[in-house]
C-alpha positions, -999 to 999 in steps of 0.1 A, spaced: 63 387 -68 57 346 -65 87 323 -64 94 305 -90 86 266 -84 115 242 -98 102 203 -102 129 176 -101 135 140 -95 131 130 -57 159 122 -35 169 100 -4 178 133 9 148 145 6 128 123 27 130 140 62 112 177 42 86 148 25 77 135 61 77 172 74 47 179 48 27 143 56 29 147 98 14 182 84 -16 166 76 -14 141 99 -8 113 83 7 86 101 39 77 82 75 77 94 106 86 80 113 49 74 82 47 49 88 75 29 124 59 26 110 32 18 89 43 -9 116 61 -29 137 33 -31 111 15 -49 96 44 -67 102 72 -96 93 105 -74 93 142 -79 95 169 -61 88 206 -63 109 233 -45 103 273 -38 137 287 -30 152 256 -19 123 245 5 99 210 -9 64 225 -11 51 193 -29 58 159 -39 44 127 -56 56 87 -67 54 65 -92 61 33 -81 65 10 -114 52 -25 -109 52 -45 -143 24 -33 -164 9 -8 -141 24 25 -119 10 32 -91 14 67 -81 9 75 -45 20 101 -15 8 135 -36 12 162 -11 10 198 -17 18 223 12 -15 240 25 -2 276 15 6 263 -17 -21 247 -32 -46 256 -60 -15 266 -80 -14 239 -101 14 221 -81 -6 190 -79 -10 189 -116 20 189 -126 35 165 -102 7 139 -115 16 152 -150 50 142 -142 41 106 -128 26 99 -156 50 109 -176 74 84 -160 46 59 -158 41 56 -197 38 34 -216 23 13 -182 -14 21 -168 -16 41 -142 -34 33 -106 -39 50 -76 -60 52 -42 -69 88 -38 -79 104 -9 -113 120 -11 -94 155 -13 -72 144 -44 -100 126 -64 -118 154 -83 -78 165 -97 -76 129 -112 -110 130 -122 -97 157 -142 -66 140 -159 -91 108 -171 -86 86 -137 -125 65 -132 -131 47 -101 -127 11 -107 -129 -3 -70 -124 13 -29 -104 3 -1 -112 6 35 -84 18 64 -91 -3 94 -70 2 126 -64 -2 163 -52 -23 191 -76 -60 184 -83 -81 207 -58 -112 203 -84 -136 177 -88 -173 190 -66 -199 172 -89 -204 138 -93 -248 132 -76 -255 97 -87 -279 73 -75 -313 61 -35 -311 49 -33 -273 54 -14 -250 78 -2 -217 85 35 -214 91 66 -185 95 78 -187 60 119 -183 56 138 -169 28 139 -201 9 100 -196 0 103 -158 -6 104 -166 -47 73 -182 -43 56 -160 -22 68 -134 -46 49 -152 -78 17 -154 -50 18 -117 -44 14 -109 -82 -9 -134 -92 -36 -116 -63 -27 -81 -70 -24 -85 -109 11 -64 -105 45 -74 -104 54 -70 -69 91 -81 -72 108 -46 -68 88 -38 -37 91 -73 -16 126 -76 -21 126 -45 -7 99 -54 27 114 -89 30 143 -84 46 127 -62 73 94 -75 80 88 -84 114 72 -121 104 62 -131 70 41 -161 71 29 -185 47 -9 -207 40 0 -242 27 -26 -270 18 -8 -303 4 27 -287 8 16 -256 -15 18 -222 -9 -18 -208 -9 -14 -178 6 7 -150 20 10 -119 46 38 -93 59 38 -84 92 56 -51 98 66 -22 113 47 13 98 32 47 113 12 44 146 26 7 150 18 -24 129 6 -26 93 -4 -64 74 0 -62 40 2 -76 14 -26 -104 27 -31 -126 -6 -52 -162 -3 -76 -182 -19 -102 -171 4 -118 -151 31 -113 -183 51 -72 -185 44 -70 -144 49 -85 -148 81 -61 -175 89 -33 -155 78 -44 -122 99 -53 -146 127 -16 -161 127 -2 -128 125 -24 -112 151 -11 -137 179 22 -129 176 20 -90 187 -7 -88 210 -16 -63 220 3 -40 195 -19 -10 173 -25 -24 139 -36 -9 105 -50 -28 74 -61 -16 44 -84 -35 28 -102 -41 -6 -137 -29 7 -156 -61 -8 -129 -84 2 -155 -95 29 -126 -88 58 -144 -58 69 -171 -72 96 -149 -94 114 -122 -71 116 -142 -48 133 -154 -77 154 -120 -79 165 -117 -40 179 -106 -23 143 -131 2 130 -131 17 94 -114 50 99 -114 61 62 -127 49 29 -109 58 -7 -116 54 -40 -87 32 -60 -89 48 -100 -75 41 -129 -65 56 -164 -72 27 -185 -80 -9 -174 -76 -19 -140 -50 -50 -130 -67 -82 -121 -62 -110 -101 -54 -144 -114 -44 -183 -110 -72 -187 -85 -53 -164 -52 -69 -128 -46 -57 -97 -29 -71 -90 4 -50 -64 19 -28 -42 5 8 -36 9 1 4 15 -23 31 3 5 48 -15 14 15 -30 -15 -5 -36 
C-alpha cells in the first residue's frame, strides 16, 4: 500500500530535511542557503508520513518567478512528485513569467510543462590564482561600496538582470562579506557581492557595462580572499568564461536557463554577468 503524499507551503523549519535531500545529491549548499532562499521565496514541500521527500521555490522578483531547488528523493521519483511541485510554483508564480536554470536531469519535466530554452549558464569554481591589479580608465574606480549606495546598487542589479531584485539584496546585503561598487565620473556603473555559500565563496550578482568592468569587479573581489575556493555562475556568452579559467576556475557544469513565456532582459545600458545563484537566477 503507498503513502499518501501531502504538499504544503515550506517552512523555516523545514530547512535542515531540504539540505538533508540536496547533500544527497551532492550539491554543495548549506543550511544557511536554503534559509536563505525561503525567506525570499514562495516554497513547497511534499511529505510521506511526516518525512520531506521533495521540495521546490518560487522566488517572485517583479514580473518574473524564478523557481529553483526542485528536489525529489531518489526512491521517490517518477511518481509525479516533481510535477506537481512545479505545478504548484507556478501556481504561486501567476500572473508573472516564469524562469528557471534547470539541471540537465530536470529539463525534459519542464520541457513538458511549456518551458523553451532561451539562454545557458556556466558553473565555474575553484581556488584562482590571486589576478594582477587590472589598470582603470580615465575618472573610474573600483571601490567597497557602504550602505548609503545600496539603493542604487539595487536599481543596477535590476536594470542587468531585467528582474526586480529588491526582495533578495535586502536580504544578501547585510551579510555579504564585501560588496563593491564600479564608478566612472562619480556613477555607479557596476556592481558584485562577495559572499559566503557551499564549498566557500560565491560572486554574484556581477552586473557592469562591460566584460572590461566585470573583470574589474571579479578582479577587486578576488584580492581580497586569496586564496579562498570560489564558485561563479555565469551567463555562458557573457565572454567571462576564458579568462576565468585562465585564472584556475574550470567549467564544472553547464545548464540550460528556460522560460514559459518571454525571457527578462537587460536594460539602461548595464548587463548581467554573474548570477546571484542557480536557484535564483
Amino acid at each position: 500500500m503507498s503513502l499518501a503524499t501531502v504538499y504544503r507551503p515550506a517552512t523555516a523549519s523545514d530547512m535542515p530535511a531540504a539540505h538533508a535531500l540536496s547533500v544527497h545529491l551532492k550539491w554543495p549548499h548549506r543550511e544557511e542557503d536554503w534559509a536563505m532562499v525561503q525567506r525570499t521565496s514562495e516554497g513547497f514541500v511534499a511529505e510521506q508520513d511526516g518525512k520531506l521527500v521533495g521540495v521546490a521555490f518560487a522566488c517572485h522578483q517583479g514580473a518574473y518567478s524564478s523557481i529553483g531547488l526542485v528536489i525529489v528523493s531518489d526512491q521517490h521519483q517518477g511518481k509525479g512528485i516533481g510535477r506537481r511541485l512545479m505545478t504548484l510554483c507556478l501556481e504561486a508564480a501567476a500572473p508573472r513569467t516564469p524562469i528557471l536554470n534547470a539541471t540537465e536531469a530536470g529539463a525534459p519535466l519542464y520541457a513538458s510543462m511549456g518551458f523553451v530554452d532561451f539562454a545557458r549558464i556556466q558553473q565555474h569554481q575553484g581556488v584562482p590564482q590571486t589576478p594582477a591589479p587590472m589598470p582603470l580608465v580615465r575618472h573610474a574606480q573600483c571601490r567597497v561600496l557602504s550602505q548609503a549606495d545600496y539603493p542604487a546598487l539595487i536599481e543596477l542589479a535590476n536594470a542587468g538582470s531585467g528582474l526586480d531584485r529588491s526582495a533578495v539584496l535586502k536580504d544578501l546585503l547585510p551579510t555579504a562579506e564585501h560588496v563593491v561598487g564600479f564608478e566612472v565620473n562619480g556613477q555607479l556603473t557596476g556592481c558584485a557581492l562577495l559572499r559566503r555559500f557551499g564549498r566557500g565563496h560565491i560572486v554574484g550578482p556581477v552586473v557592469a557595462q562591460n566584460l572590461q568592468q566585470a573583470q574589474q569587479l571579479i578582479t577587486h573581489a578576488l584580492r581580497m580572499i586569496p586564496g579562498a575556493f570560489v564558485r561563479f555562475d555565469i551567463l555562458a556568452d557573457c565572454g567571462l568564461a576564458e579568462w576565468l579559467e585562465s585564472l584556475g576556475l574550470p567549467c564544472v557544469d553547464r545548464a540550460p536557463r528556460m522560460v514559459l513565456g518571454v525571457p527578462p532582459q537587460s536594460r539602461e545600458g548595464v548587463q548581467q554577468f554573474a548570477l546571484v545563484t542557480q536557484a535564483i537566477g
